[in-house]
C-alpha atoms as an extended CHARMM CRD file, in Angstrom:
* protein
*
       216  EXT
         1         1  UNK       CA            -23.8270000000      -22.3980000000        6.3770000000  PROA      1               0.0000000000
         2         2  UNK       CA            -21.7230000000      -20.1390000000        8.9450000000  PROA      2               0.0000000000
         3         3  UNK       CA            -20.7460000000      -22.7010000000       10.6280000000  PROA      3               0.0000000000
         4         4  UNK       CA            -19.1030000000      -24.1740000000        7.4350000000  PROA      4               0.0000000000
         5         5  UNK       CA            -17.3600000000      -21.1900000000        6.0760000000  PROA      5               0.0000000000
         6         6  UNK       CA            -16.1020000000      -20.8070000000        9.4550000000  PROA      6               0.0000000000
         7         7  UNK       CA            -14.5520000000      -24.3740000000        9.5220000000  PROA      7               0.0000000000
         8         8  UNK       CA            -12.9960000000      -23.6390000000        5.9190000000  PROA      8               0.0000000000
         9         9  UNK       CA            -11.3740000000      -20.5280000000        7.3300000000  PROA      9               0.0000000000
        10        10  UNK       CA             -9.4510000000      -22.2720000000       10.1880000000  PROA      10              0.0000000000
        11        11  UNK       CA             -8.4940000000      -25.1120000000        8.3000000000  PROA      11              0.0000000000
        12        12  UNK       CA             -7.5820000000      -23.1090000000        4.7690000000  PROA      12              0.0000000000
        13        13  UNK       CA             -5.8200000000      -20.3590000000        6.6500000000  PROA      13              0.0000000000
        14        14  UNK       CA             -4.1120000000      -22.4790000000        9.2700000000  PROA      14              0.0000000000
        15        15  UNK       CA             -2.6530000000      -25.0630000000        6.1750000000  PROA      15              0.0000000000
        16        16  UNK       CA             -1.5410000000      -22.1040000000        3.6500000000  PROA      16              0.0000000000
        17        17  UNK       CA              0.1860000000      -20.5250000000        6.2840000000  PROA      17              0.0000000000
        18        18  UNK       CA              2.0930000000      -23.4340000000        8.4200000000  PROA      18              0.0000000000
        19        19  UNK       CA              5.2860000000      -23.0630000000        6.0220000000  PROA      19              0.0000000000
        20        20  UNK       CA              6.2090000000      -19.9190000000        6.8530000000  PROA      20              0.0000000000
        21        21  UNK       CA              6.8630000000      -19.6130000000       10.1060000000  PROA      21              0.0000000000
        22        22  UNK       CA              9.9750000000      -21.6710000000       10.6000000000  PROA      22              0.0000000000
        23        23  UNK       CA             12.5410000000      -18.3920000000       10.5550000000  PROA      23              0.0000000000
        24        24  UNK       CA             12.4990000000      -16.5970000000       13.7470000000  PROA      24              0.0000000000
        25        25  UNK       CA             12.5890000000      -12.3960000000       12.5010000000  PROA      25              0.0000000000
        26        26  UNK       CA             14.3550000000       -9.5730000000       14.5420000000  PROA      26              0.0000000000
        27        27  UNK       CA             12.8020000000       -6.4730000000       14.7830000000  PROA      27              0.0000000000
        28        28  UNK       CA             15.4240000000       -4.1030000000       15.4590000000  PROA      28              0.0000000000
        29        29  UNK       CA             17.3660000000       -6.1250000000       11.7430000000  PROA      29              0.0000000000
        30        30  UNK       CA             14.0620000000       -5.4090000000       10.2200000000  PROA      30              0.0000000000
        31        31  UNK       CA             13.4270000000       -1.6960000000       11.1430000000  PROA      31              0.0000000000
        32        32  UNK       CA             16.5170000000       -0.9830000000        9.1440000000  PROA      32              0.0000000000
        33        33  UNK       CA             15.1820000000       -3.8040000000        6.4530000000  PROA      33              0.0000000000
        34        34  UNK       CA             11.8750000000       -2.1210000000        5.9300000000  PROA      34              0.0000000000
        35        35  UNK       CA             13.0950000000        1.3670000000        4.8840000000  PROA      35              0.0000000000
        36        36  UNK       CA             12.3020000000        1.1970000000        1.4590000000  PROA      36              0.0000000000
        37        37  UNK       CA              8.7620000000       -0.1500000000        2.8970000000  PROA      37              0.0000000000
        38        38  UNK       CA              8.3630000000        3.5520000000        4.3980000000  PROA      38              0.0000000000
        39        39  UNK       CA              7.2260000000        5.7960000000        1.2190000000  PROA      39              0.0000000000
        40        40  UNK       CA              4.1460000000        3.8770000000        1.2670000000  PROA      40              0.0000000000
        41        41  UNK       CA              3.3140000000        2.1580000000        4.4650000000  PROA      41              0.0000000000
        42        42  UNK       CA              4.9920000000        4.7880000000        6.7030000000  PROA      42              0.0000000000
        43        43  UNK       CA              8.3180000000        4.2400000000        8.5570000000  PROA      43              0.0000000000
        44        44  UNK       CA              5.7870000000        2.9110000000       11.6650000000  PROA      44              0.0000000000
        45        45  UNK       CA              3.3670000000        0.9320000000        9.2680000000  PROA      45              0.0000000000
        46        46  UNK       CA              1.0270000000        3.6280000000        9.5620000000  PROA      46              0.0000000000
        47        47  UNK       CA              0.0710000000        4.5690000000        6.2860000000  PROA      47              0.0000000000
        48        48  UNK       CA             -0.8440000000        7.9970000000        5.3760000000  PROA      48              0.0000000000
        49        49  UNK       CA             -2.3940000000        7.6940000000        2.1840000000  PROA      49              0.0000000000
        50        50  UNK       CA             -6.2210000000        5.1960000000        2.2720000000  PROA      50              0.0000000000
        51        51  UNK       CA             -5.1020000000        3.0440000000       -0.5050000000  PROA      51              0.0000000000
        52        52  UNK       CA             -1.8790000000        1.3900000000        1.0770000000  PROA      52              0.0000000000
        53        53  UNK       CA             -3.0280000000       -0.6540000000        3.7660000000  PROA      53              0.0000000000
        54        54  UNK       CA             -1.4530000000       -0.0860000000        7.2420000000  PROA      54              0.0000000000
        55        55  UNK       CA              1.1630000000       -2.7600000000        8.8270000000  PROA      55              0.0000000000
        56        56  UNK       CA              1.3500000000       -1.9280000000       12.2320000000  PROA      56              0.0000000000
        57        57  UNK       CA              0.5730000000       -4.0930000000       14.9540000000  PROA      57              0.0000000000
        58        58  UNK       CA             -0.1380000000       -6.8560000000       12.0680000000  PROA      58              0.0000000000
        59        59  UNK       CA              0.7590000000      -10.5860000000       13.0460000000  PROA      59              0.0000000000
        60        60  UNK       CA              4.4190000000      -11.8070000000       11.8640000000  PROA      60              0.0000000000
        61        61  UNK       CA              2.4530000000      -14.8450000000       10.6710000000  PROA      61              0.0000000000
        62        62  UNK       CA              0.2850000000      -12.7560000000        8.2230000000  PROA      62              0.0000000000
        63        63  UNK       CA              2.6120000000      -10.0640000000        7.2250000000  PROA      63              0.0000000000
        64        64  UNK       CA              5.0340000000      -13.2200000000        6.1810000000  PROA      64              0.0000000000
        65        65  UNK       CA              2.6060000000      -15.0590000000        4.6720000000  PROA      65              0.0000000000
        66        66  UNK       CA              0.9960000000      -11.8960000000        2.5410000000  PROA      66              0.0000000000
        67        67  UNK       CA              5.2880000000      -10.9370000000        1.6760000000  PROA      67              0.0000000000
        68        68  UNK       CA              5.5820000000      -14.7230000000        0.3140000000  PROA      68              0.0000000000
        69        69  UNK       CA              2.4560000000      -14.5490000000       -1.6620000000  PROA      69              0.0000000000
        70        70  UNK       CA              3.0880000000      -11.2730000000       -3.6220000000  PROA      70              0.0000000000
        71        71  UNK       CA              6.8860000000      -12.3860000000       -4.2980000000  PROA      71              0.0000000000
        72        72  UNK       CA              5.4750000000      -15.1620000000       -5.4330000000  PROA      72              0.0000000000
        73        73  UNK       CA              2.4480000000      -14.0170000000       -7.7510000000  PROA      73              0.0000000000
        74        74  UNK       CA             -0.2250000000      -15.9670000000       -5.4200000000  PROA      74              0.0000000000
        75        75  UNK       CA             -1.4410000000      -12.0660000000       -5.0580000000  PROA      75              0.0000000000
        76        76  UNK       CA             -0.8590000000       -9.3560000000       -7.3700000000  PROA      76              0.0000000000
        77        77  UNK       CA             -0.4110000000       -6.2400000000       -6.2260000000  PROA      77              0.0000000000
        78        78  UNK       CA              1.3370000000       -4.3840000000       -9.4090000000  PROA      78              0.0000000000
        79        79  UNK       CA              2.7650000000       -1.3900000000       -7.1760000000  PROA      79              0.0000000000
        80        80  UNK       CA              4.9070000000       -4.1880000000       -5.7970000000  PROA      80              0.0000000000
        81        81  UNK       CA              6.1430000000       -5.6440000000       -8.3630000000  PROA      81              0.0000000000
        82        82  UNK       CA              9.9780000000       -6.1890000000       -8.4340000000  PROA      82              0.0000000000
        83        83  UNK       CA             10.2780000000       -5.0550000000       -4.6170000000  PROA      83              0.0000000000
        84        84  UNK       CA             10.2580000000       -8.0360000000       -3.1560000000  PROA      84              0.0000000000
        85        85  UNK       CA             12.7240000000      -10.6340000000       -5.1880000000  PROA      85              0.0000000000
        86        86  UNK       CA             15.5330000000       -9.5070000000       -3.3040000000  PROA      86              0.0000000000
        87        87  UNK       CA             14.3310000000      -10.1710000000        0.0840000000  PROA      87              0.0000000000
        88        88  UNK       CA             15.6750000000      -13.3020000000        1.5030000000  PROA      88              0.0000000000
        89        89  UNK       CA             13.7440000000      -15.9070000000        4.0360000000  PROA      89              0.0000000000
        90        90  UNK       CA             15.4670000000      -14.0200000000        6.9630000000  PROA      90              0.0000000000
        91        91  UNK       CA             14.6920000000      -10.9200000000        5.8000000000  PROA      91              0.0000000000
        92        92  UNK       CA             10.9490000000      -11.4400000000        5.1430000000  PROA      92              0.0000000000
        93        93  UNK       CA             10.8820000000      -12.4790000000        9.2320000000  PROA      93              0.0000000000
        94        94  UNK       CA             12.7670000000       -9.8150000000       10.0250000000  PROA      94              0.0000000000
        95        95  UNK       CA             10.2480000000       -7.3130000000        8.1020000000  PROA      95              0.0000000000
        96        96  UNK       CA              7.3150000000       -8.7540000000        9.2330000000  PROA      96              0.0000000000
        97        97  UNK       CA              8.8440000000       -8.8560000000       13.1230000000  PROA      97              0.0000000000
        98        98  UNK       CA              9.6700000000       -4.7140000000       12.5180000000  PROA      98              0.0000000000
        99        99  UNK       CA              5.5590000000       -3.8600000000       11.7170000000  PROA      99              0.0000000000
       100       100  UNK       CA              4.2600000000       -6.0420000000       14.5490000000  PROA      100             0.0000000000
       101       101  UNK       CA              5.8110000000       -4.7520000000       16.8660000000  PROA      101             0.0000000000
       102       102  UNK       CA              4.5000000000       -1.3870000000       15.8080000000  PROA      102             0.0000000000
       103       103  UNK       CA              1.2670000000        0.2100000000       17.4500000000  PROA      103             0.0000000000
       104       104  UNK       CA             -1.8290000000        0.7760000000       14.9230000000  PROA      104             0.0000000000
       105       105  UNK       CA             -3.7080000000        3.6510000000       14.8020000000  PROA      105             0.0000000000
       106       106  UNK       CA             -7.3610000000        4.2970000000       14.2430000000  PROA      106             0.0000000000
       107       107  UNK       CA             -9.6400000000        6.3000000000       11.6650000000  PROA      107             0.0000000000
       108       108  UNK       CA            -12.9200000000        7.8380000000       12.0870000000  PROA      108             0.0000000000
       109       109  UNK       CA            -16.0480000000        5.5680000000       11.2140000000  PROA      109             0.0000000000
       110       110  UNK       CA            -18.7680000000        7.6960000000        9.3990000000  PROA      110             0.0000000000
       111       111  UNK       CA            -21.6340000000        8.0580000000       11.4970000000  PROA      111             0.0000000000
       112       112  UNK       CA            -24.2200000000        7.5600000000        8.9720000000  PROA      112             0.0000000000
       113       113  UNK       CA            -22.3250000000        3.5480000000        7.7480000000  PROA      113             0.0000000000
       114       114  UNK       CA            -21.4700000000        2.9810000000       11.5510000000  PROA      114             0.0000000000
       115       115  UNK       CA            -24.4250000000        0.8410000000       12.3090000000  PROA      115             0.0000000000
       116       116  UNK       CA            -24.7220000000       -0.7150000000        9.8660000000  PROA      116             0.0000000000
       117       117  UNK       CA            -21.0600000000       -2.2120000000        9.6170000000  PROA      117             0.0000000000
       118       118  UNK       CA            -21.4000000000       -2.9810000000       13.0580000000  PROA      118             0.0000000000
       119       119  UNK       CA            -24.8710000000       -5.2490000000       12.6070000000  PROA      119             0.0000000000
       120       120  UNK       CA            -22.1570000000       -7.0460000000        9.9000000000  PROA      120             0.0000000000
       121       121  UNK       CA            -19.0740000000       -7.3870000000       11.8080000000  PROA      121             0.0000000000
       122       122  UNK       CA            -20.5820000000       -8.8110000000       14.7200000000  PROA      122             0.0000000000
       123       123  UNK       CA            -23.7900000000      -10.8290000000       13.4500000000  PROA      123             0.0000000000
       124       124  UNK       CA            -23.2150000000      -11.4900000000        9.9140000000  PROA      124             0.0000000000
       125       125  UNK       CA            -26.1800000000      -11.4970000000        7.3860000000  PROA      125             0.0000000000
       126       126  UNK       CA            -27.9630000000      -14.5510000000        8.2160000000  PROA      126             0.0000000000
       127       127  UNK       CA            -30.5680000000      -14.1600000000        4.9510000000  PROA      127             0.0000000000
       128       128  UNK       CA            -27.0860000000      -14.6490000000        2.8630000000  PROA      128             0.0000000000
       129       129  UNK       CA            -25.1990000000      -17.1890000000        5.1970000000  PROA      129             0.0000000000
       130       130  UNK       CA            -22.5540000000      -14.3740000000        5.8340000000  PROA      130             0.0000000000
       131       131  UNK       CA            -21.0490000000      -15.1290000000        9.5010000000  PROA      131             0.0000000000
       132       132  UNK       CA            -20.2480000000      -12.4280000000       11.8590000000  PROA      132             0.0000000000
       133       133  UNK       CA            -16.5410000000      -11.0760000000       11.0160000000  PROA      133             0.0000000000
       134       134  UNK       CA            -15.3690000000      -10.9480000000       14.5620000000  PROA      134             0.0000000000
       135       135  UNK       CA            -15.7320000000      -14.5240000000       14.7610000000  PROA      135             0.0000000000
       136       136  UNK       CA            -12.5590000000      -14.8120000000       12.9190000000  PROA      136             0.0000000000
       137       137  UNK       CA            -11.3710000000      -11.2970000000       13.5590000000  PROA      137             0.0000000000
       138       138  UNK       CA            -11.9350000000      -10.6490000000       16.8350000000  PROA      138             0.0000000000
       139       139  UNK       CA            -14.6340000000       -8.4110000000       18.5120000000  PROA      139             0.0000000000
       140       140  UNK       CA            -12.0570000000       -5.3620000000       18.5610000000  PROA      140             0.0000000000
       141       141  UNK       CA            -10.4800000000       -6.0480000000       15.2820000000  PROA      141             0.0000000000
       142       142  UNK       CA             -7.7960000000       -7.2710000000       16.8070000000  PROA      142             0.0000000000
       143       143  UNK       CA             -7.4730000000      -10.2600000000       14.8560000000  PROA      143             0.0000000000
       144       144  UNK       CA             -6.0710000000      -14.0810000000       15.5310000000  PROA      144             0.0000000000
       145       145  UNK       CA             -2.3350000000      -13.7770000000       15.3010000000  PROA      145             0.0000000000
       146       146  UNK       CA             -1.7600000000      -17.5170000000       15.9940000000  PROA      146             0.0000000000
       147       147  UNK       CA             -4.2230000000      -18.6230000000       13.2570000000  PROA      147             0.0000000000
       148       148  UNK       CA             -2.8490000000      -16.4670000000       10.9940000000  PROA      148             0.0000000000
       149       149  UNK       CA             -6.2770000000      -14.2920000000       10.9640000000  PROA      149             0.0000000000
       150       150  UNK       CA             -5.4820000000      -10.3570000000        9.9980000000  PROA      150             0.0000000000
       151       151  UNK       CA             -5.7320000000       -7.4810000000       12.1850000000  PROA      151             0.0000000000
       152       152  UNK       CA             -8.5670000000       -5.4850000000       10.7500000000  PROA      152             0.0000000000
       153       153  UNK       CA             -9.3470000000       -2.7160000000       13.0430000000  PROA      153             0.0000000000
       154       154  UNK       CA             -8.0610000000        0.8320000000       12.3910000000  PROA      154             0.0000000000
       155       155  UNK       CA             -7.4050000000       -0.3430000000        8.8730000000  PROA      155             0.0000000000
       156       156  UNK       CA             -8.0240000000        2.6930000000        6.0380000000  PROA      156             0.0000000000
       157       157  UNK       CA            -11.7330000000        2.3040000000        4.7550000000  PROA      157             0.0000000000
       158       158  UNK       CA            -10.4730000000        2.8780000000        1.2270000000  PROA      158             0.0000000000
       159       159  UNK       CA             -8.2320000000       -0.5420000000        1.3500000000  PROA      159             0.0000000000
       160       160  UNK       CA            -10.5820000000       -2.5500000000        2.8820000000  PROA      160             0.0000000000
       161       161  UNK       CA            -13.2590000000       -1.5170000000        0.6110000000  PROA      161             0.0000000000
       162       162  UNK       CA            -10.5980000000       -2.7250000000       -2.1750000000  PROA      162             0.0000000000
       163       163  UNK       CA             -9.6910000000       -6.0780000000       -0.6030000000  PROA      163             0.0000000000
       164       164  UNK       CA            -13.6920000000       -6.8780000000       -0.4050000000  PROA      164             0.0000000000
       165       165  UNK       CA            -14.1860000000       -6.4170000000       -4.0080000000  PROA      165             0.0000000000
       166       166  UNK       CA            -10.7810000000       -7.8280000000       -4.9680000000  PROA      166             0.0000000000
       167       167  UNK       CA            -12.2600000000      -11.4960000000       -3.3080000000  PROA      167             0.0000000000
       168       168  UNK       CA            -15.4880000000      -10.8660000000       -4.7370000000  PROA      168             0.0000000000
       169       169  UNK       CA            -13.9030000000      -10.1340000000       -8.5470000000  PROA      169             0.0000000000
       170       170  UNK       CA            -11.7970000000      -13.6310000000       -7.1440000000  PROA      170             0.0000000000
       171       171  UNK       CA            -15.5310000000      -15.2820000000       -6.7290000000  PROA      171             0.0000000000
       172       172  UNK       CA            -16.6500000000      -14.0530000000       -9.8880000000  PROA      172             0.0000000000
       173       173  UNK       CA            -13.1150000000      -15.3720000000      -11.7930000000  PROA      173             0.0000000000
       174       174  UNK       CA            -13.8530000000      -18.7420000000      -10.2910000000  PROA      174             0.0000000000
       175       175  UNK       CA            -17.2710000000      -19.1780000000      -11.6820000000  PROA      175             0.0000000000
       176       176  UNK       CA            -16.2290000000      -18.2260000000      -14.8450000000  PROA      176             0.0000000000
       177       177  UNK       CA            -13.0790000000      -19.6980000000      -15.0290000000  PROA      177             0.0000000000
       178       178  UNK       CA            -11.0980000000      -16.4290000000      -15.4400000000  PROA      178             0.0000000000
       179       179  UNK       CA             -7.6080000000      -17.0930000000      -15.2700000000  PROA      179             0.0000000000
       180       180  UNK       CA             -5.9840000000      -13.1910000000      -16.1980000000  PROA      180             0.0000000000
       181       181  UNK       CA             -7.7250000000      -10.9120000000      -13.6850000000  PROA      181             0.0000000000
       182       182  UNK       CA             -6.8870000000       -8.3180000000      -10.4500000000  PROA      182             0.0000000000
       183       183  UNK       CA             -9.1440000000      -10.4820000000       -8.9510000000  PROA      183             0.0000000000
       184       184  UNK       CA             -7.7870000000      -11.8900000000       -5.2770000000  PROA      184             0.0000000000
       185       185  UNK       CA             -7.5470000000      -15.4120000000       -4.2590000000  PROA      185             0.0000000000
       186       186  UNK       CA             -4.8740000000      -16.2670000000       -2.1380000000  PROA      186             0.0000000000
       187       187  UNK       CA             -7.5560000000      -16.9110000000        0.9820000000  PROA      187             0.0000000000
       188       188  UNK       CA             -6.6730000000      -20.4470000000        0.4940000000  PROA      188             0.0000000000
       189       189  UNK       CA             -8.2610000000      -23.7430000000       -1.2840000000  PROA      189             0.0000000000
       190       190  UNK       CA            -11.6300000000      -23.3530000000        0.7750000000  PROA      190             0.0000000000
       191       191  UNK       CA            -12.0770000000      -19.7890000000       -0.4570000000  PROA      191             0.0000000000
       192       192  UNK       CA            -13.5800000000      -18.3630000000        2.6360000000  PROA      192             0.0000000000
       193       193  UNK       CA            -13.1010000000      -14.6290000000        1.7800000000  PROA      193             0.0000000000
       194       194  UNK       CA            -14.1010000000      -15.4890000000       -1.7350000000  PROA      194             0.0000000000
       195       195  UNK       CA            -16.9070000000      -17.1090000000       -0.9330000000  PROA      195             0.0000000000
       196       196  UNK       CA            -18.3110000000      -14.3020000000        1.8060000000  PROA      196             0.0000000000
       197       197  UNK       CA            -17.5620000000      -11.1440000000       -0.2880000000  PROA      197             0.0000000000
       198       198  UNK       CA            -19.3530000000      -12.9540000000       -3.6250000000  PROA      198             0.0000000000
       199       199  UNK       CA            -22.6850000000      -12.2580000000       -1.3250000000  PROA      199             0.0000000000
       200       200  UNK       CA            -21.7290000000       -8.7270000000       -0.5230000000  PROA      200             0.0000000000
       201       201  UNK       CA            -23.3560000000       -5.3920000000       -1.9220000000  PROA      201             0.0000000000
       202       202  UNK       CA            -21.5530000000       -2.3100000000       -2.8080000000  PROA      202             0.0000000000
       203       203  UNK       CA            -23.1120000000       -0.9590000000       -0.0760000000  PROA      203             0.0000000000
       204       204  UNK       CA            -22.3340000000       -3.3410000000        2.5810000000  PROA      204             0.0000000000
       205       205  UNK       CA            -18.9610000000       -3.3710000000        1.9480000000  PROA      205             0.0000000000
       206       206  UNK       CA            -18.5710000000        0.4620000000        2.0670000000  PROA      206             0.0000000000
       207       207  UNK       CA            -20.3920000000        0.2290000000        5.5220000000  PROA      207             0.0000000000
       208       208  UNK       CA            -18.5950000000       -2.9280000000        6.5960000000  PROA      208             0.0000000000
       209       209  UNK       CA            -15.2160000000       -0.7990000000        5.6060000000  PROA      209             0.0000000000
       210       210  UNK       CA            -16.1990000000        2.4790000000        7.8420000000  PROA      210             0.0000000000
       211       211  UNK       CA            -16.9090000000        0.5800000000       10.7490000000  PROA      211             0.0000000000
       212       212  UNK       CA            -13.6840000000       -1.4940000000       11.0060000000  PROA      212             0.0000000000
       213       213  UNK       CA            -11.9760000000        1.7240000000       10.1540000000  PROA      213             0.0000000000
       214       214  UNK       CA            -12.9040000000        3.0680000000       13.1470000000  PROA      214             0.0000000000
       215       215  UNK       CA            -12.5130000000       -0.1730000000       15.6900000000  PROA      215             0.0000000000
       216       216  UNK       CA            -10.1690000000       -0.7140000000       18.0580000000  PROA      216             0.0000000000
């Protein structure tokens, strides 16, 4: 079963993403670009407030790919809405060049969720054929910039506590057929993240969350 979900992550993620890396990005054009981007994702892509997930040090290939998506309506994200139509092809690469070039920084992991998220991130939950995170995500967090897999560590808690249950309200949509929803699914055809979070507690994810928080 890990070994599957796996497989559907490289190949979904690798597919959905292929298109949008043709345009080379600048990222001294898209330090200037990403200005308006500051008030909530800092001028550095360090956020200061939990809920507005940080961009720094993020892969051009995801930060383009998650810009095309919400322009699009693949994701919804309503405190975006209308901020992207604007942006042109160049200027999405240009953007996304700006934040990765940026340097992350880290949070504090609570002591008490620590272990826990760590047992997850690096060996799954075999009872619920959940595979270790850092298989896709690397064992610092670091992510898989040329398979398009997302830099997680260092990220707030708060947002990746959100994301989690935004795929798993995306599972839940699928088995009912819910169309209207702030459920997320733009993980691709093969539904990997949908498919992992649906088997995730409340309280896994809030450990899961703390511990990435904090890696680096």
């Amino acid at each position: 079963m890990m070994k599957k979900v796996l497989i559907a992550v490289a190949i979904s993620l690798s597919l959905s993403q292929a298109a949008t890396a043709a345009v080379t990005g600048d990222a001294a054009a898209g330090k200037t670009k990403s200005a308006p981007c500051a008030a909530c994702h800092g001028p550095d892509g360090n956020s200061a407030a939990p809920t507005f997930p940080k961009l720094a040090g993020q892969s051009e290939r995801y930060l383009t790919k998650q810009i095309h998506d919400i322009k699009s309506g693949a994701r919804s994200v309503p405190a975006m809405a209308g901020q992207l139509d604007n942006l042109s092809e160049q200027d999405i690469a240009d953007i996304a060049a700006h934040f990765s070039s940026q340097k992350g920084s880290v949070n504090q992991a609570k002591p008490d969720l620590a272990t826990r998220g760590e047992q997850i991130f690096r060996a799954g939950i075999r009872d619920k054929g959940i595979p270790a995170c850092m298989a896709c995500h690397a064992p610092d967090g670091a992510g898989n910039a040329p398979a398009g897999f997302p830099r997680l560590g260092g990220q707030h808690a708060d947002y990746i506590t959100a994301q989690l249950k935004a795929y798993r309200m995306g599972a839940d949509d699928d088995a009912i057929g819910r169309k209207e929803t702030a459920g997320r699914s733009n993980d691709g055809d093969a539904k990997p993240m949908r498919a992992i979070a649906a088997h995730l507690s409340d309280n896994e994810i809030a450990a899961l969350a703390s511990y990435i928080s904090g890696l680096h």
